[in-house]
ROMIZA-634735 format. One record per residue (C-alpha): residue in one letter; residue number from 0; chain; x, z, y. Coordinates in Angstrom, 2 decimals. Each point is the difference from the previous one (the first is absolute). Example, Ala and Ser with C-alpha at 12.3 -4.5 7.8 and 13.67 -1.06 7.14 Angstrom:
<recs>
<rec aa="A" i="0" ch="A" px="12.30" pz="7.80" py="-4.50"/>
<rec aa="S" i="1" ch="A" px="1.37" pz="-0.66" py="3.44"/>
</recs>
This chain:
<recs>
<rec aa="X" i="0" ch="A" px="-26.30" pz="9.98" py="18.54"/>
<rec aa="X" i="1" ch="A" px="1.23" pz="2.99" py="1.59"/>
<rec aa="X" i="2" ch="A" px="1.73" pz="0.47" py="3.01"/>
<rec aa="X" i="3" ch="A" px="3.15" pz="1.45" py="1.08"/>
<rec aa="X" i="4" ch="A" px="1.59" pz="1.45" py="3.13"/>
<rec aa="X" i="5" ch="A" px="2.87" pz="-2.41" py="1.57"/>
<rec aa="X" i="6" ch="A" px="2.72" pz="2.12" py="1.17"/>
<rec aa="X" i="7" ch="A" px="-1.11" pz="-1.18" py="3.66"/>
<rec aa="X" i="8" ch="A" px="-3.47" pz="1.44" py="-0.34"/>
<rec aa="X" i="9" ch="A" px="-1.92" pz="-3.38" py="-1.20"/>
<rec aa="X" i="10" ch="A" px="-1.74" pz="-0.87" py="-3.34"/>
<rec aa="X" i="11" ch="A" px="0.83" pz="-2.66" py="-2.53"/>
<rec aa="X" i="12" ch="A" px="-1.63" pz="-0.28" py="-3.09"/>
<rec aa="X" i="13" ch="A" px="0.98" pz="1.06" py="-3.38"/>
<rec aa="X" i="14" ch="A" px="-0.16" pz="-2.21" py="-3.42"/>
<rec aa="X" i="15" ch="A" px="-1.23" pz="2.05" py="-2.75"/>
<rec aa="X" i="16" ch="A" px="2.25" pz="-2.10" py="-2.92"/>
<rec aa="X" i="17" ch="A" px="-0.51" pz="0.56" py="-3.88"/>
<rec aa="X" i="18" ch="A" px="2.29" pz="-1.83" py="-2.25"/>
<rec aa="X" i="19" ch="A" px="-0.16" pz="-1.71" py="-3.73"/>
<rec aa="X" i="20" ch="A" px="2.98" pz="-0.08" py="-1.70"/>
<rec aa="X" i="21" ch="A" px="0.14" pz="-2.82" py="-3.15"/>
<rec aa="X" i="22" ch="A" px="2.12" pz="1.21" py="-2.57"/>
<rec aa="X" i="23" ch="A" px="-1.93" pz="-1.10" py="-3.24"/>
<rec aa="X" i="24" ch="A" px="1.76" pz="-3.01" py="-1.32"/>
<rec aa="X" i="25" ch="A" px="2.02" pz="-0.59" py="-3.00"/>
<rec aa="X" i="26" ch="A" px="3.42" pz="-1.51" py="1.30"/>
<rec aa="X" i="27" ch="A" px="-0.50" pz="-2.53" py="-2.51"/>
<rec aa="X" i="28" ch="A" px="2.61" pz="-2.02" py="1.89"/>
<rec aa="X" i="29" ch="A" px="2.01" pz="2.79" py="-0.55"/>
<rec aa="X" i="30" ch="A" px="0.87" pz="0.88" py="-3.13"/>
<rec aa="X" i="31" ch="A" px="-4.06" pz="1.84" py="0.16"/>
<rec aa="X" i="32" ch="A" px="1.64" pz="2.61" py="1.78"/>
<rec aa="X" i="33" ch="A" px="-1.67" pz="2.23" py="3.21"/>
<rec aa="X" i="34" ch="A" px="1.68" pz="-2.00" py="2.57"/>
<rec aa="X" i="35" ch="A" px="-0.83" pz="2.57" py="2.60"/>
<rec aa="X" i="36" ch="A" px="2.10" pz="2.26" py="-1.58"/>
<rec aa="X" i="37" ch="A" px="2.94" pz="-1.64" py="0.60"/>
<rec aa="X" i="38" ch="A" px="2.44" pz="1.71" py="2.04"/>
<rec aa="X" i="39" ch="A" px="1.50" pz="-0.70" py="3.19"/>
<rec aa="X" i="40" ch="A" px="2.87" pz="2.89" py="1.24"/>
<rec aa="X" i="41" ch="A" px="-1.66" pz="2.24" py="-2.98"/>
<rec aa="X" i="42" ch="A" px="-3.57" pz="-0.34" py="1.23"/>
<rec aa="X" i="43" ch="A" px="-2.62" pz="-1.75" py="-1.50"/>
<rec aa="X" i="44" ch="A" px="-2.14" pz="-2.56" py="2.17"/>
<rec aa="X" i="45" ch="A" px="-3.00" pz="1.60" py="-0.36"/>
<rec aa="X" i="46" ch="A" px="1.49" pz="3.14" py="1.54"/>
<rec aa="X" i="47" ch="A" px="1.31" pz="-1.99" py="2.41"/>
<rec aa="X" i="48" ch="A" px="-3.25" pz="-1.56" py="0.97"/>
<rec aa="X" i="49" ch="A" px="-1.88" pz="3.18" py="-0.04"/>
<rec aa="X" i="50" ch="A" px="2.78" pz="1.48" py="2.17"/>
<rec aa="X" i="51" ch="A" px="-0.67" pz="-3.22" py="2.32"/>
<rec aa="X" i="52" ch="A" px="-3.72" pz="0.63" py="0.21"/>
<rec aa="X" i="53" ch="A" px="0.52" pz="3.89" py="0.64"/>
<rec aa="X" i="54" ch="A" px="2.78" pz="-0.82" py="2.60"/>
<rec aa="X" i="55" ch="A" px="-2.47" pz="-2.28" py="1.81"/>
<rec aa="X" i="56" ch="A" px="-2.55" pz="2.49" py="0.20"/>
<rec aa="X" i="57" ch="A" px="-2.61" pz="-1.38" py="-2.73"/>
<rec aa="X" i="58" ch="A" px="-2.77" pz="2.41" py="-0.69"/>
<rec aa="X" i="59" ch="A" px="-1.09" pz="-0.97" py="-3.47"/>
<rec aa="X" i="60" ch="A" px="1.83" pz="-1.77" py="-2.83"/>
<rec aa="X" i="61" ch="A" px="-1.43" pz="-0.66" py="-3.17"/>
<rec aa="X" i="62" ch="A" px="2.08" pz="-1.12" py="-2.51"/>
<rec aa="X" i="63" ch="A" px="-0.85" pz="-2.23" py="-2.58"/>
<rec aa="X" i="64" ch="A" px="1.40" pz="-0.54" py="-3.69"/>
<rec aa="X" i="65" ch="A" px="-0.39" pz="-1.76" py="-3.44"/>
<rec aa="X" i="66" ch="A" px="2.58" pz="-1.03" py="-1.61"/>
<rec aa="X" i="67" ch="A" px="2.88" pz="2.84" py="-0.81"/>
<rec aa="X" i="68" ch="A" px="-2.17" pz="2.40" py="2.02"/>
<rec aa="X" i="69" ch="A" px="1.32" pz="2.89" py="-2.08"/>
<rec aa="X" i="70" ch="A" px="3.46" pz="-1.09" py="0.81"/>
<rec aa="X" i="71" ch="A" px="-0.95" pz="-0.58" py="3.53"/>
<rec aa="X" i="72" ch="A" px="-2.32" pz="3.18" py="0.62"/>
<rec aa="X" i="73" ch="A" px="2.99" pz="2.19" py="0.43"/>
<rec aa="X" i="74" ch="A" px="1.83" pz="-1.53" py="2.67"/>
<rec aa="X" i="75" ch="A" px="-2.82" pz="0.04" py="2.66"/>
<rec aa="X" i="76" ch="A" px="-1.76" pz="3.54" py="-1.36"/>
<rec aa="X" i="77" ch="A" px="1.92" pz="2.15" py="2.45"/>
<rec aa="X" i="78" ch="A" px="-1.71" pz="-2.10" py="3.20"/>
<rec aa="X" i="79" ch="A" px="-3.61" pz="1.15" py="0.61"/>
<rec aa="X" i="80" ch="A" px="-1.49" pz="-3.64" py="-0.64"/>
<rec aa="X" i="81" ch="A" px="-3.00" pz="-0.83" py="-2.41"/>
<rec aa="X" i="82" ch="A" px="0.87" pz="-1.28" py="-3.22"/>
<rec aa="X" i="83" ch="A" px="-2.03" pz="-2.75" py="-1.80"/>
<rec aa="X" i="84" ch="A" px="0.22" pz="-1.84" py="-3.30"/>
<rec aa="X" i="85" ch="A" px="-1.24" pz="-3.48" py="-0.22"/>
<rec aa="X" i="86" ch="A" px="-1.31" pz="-0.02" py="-3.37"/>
<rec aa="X" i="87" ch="A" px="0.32" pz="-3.91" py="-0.53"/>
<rec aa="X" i="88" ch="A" px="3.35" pz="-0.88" py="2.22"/>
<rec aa="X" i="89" ch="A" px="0.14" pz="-3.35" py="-1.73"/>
<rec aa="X" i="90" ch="A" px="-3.07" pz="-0.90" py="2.15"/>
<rec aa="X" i="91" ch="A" px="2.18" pz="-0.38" py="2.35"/>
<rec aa="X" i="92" ch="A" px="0.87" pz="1.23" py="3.43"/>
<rec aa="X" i="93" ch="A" px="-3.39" pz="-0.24" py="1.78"/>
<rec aa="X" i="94" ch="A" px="-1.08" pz="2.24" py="-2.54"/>
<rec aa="X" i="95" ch="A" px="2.73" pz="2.64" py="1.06"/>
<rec aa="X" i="96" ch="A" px="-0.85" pz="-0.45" py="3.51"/>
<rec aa="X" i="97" ch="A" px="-4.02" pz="0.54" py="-0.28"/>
<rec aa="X" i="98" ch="A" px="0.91" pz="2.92" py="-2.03"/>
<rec aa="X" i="99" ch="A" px="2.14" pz="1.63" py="2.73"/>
<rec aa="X" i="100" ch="A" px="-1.96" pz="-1.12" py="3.38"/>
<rec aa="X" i="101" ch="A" px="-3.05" pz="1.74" py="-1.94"/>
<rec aa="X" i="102" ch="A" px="1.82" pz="2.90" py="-0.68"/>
<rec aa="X" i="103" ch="A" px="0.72" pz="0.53" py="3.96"/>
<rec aa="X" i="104" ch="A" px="-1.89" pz="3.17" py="0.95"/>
<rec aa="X" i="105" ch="A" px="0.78" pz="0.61" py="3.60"/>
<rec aa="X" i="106" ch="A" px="-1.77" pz="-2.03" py="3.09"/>
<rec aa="X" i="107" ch="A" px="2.31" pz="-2.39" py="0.39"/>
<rec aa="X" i="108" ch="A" px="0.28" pz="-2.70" py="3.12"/>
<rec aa="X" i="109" ch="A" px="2.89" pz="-2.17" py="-2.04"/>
<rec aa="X" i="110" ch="A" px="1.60" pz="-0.50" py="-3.74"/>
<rec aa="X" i="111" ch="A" px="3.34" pz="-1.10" py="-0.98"/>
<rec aa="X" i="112" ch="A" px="0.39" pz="-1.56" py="-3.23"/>
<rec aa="X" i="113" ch="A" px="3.88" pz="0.37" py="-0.95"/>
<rec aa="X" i="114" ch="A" px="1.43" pz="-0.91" py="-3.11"/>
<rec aa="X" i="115" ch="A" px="2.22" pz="2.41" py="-1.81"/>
<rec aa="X" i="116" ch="A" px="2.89" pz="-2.20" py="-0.50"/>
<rec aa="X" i="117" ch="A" px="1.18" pz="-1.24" py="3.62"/>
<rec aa="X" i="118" ch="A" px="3.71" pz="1.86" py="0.17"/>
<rec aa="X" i="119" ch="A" px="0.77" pz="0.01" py="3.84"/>
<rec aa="X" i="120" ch="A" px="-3.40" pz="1.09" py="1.19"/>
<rec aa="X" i="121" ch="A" px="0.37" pz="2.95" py="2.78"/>
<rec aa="X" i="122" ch="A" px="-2.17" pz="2.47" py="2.10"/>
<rec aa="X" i="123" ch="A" px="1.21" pz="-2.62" py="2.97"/>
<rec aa="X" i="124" ch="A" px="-1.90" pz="-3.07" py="-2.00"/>
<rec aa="X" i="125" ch="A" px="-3.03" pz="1.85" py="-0.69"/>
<rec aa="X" i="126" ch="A" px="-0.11" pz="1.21" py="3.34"/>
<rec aa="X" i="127" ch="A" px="0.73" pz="-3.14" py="1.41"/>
<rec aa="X" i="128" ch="A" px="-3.22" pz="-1.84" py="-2.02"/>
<rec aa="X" i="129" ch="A" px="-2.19" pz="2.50" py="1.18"/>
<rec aa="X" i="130" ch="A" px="0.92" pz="-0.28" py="3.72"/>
<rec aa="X" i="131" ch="A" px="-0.43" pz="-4.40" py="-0.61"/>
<rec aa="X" i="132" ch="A" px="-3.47" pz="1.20" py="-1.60"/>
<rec aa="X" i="133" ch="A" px="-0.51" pz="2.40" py="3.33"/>
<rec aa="X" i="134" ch="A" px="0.63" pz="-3.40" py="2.53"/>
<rec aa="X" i="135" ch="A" px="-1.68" pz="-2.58" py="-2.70"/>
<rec aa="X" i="136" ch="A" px="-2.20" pz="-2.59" py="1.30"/>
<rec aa="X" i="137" ch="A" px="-3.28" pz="0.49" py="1.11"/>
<rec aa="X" i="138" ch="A" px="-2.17" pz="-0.93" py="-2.76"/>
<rec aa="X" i="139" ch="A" px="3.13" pz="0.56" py="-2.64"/>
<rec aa="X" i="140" ch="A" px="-0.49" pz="2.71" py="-2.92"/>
<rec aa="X" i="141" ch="A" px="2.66" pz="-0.77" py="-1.97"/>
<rec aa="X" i="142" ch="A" px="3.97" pz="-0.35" py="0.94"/>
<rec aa="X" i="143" ch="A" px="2.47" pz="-0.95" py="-1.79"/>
<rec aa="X" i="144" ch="A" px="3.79" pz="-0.18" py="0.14"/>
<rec aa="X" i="145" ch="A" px="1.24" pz="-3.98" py="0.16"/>
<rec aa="X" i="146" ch="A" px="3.79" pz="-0.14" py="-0.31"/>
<rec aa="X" i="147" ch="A" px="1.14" pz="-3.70" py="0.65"/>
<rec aa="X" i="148" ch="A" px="-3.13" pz="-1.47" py="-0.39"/>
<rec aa="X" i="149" ch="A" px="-0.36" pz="1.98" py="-3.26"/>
<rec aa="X" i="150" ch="A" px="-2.75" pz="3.14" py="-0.65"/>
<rec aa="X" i="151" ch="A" px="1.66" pz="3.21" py="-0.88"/>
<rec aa="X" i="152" ch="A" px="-1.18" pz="3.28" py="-0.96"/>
<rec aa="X" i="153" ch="A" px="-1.30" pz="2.32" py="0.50"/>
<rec aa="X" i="154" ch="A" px="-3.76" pz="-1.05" py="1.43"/>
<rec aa="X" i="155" ch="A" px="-2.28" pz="2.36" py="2.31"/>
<rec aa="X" i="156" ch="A" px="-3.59" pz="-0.94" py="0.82"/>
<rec aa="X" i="157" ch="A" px="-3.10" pz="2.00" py="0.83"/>
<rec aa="X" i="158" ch="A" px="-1.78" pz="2.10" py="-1.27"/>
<rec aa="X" i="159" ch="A" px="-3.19" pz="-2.16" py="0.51"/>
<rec aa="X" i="160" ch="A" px="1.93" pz="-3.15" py="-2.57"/>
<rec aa="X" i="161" ch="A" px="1.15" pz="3.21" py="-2.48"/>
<rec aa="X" i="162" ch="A" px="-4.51" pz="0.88" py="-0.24"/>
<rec aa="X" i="163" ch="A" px="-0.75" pz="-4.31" py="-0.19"/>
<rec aa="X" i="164" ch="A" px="2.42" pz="0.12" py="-2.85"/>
<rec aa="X" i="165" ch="A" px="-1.51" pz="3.04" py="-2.34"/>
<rec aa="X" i="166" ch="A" px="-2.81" pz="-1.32" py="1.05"/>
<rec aa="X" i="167" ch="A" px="0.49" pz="-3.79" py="-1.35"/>
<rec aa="X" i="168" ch="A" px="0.52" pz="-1.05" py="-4.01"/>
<rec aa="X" i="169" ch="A" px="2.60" pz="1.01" py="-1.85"/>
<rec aa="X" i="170" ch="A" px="2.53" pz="-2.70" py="0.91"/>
<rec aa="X" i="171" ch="A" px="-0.02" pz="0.73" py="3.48"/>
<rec aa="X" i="172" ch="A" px="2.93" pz="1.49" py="1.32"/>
<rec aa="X" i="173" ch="A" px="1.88" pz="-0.28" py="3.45"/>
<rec aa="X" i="174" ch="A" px="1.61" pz="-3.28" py="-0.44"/>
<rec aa="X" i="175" ch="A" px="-3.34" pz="-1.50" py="-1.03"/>
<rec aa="X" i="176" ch="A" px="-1.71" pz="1.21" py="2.56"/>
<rec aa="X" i="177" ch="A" px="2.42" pz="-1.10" py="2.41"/>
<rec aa="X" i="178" ch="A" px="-0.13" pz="-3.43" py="-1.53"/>
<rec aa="X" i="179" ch="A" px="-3.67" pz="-0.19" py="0.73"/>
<rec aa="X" i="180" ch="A" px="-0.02" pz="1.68" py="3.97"/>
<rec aa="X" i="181" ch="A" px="3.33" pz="-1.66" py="1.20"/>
<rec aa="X" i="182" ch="A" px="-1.03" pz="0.04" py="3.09"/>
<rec aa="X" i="183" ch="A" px="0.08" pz="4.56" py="0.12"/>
<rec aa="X" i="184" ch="A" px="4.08" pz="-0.55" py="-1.19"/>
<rec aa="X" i="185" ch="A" px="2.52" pz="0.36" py="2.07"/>
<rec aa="X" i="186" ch="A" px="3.77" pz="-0.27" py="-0.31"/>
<rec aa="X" i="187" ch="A" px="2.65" pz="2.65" py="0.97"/>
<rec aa="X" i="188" ch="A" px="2.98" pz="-2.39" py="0.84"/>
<rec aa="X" i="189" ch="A" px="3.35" pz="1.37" py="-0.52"/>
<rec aa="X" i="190" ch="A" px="3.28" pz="0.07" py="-1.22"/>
<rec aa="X" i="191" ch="A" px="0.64" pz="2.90" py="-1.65"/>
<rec aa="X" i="192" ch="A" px="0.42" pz="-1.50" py="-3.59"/>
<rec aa="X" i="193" ch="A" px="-0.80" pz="3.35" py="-1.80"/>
<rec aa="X" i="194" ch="A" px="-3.66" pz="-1.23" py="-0.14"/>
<rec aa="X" i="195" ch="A" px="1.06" pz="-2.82" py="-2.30"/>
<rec aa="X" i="196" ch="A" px="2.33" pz="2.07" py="-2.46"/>
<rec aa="X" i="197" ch="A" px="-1.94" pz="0.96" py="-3.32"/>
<rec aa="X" i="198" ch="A" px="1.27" pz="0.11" py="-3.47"/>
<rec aa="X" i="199" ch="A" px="-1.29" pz="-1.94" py="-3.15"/>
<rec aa="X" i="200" ch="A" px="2.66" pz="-1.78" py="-1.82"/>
<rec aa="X" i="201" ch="A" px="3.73" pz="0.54" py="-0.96"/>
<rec aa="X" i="202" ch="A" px="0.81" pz="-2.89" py="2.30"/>
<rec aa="X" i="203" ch="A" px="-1.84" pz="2.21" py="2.85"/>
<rec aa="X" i="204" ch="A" px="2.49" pz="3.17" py="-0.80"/>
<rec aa="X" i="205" ch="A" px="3.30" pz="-2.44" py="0.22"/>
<rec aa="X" i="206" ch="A" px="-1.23" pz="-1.32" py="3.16"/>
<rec aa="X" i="207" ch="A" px="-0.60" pz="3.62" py="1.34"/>
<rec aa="X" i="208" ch="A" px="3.65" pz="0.93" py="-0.71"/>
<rec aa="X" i="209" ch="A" px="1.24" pz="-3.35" py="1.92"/>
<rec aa="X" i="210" ch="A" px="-2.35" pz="0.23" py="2.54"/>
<rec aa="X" i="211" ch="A" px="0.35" pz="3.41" py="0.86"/>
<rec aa="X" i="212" ch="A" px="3.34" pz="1.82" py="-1.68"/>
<rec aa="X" i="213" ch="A" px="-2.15" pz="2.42" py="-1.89"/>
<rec aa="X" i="214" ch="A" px="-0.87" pz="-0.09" py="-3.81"/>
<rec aa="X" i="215" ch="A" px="-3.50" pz="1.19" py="-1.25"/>
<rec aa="X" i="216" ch="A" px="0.38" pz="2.16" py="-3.14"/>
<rec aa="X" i="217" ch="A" px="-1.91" pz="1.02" py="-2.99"/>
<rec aa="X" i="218" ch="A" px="-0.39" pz="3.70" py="-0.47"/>
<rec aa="X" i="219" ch="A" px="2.20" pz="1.54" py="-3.06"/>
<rec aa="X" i="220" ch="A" px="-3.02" pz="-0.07" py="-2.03"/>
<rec aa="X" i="221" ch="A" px="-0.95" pz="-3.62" py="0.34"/>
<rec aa="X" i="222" ch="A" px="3.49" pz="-1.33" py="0.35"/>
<rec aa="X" i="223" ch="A" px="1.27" pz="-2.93" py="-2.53"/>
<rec aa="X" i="224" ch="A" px="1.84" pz="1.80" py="-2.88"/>
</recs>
């Protein structure tokens, strides 16, 4: 960690924060569409999440695709982020995430894994995790969001779990290894129900538009006929 002047002469520390950013599914609940491409006010999410995790001061963001990556590729190409193809996205989403925490070059102190399909995500929520992260239990190395008694996303844990899980079999991935060291988890209790929001089903995009007022909307080029 580095450190940083306060503005009244002192020292705190600085987290050093790279980022993954899972955007290699299929949407099969979706008409096998790239769900992150979905638009909200003419944006796509994953702009909107890479816009989050600039905003908040992130210093490394890889990206990670697999499905519709050459659909996807051009939305995020303008950001300086590090692409990567999973070659097998069907193996599912650990897969994705080993492929992007190994392709992290910078020393890092903490990860976020986001997901590339959470709508209402904002510089404010990222910055907010990383502060809970900042104040986390002694002994903690992984925070998460818990909204009602429910986990949200995104997650952001050390840099220590992100080398344990390259370094363990192929199946390992941060919710396993969570699963097996419950006692390093801690919760970041709040309210702010953005955490919770992400979008996999048709029933998920009506209950955006009650919920919230706004309508999520296929770019012209993947909109129904």
């Amino acid at each position: 960690m580095g450190c940083i002047l306060k503005g009244g002469g002192g020292l705190y520390s600085r987290v050093v924060v790279g980022a993954v950013l899972l955007a290699a599914g299929s949407g099969s609940r979706l008409g096998h569409k790239p769900k992150c491409l979905l638009e909200l006010g003419g944006v796509p999410l994953i702009r909107r999440q890479l816009i989050a995790l600039s905003g908040a001061g992130v210093d490394e963001v890889v990206v990670v695709l697999g499905h519709h990556a050459d659909q996807i590729e051009p939305a995020v190409m303008s950001f300086p982020v590090t692409l990567v193809r999973n070659p097998q996205p069907d193996d599912g989403q650990v897969s994705s995430q080993r492929l992007g925490l190994a392709a992290l070059a910078g020393k890092l102190d903490a990860v976020i894994v986001a997901l590339a399909d959470q709508p209402m995500i904002n510089a404010q929520d990222i910055t907010a995790l990383i502060g809970a992260f900042k104040k986390r239990p002694q002994g903690s190395d992984v925070v998460y969001p818990e909204v009602g008694g429910q986990r949200g996303n995104p997650v952001i844990f050390s840099n220590d779990v992100r080398e344990q899980i390259l370094a363990g079999q192929a199946q390992l991935g941060c919710r396993q290894w969570q699963a097996a060291n419950p006692q390093a988890v801690a919760p970041f209790v709040t309210d702010n129900r953005r955490y919770r929001v992400d979008i996999d089903t048709p029933e998920d995009l009506r209950r955006f538009a009650a919920d919230t007022g706004h309508t999520l909307r296929w770019p012209a080029a993947l909109a129904p006929a």
